[in-house]
N, C-alpha and C positions, 0 to 999 in steps of 0.2 A: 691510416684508413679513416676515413671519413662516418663520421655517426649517422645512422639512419634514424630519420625519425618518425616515428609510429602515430600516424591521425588517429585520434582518439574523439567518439561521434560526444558528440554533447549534447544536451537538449536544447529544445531553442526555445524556455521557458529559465525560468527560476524556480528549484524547487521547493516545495513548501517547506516552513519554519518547521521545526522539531513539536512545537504545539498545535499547529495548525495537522499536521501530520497526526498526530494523537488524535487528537477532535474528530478528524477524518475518522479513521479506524475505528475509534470509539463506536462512531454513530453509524457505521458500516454495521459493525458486530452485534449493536443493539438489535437493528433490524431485523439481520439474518435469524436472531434467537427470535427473535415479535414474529417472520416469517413462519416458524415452526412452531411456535401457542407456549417459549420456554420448556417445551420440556425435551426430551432426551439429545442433550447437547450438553457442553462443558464452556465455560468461558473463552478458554483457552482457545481450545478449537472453533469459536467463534472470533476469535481474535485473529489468528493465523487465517483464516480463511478472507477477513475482510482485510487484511493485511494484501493479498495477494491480488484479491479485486481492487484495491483503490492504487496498486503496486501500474497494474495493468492496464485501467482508466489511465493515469498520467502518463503514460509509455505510448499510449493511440496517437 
């Protein structure tokens, strides 16, 4: 029986470097907190959320 093989979509960029990735996110997350005057927010959860926005930028 013969292997079937599964197209797998790829991007038609290069994705960013592991630092270049961080830098991203980083200044994402700064933002979001600058957006909201620092206060009632967690690092973290600024973290995970600019993660998901610059996740979704690169994916457009």
């Amino acid at each position: 029986m013969a292997k079937k093989e599964i197209a797998v979509a790829r991007p038609s960029f290069d994705p960013p470097a592991e630092a270049q990735w961080h830098r991203m996110i980083s200044e994402a997350a700064y933002f979001l907190a600058q957006k909201r005057s620092f206060k009632n927010g967690s690092p973290l959860e600024d973290w995970l959320a600019a993660e998901e926005l610059i996740k979704n930028q690169l994916s457009d």
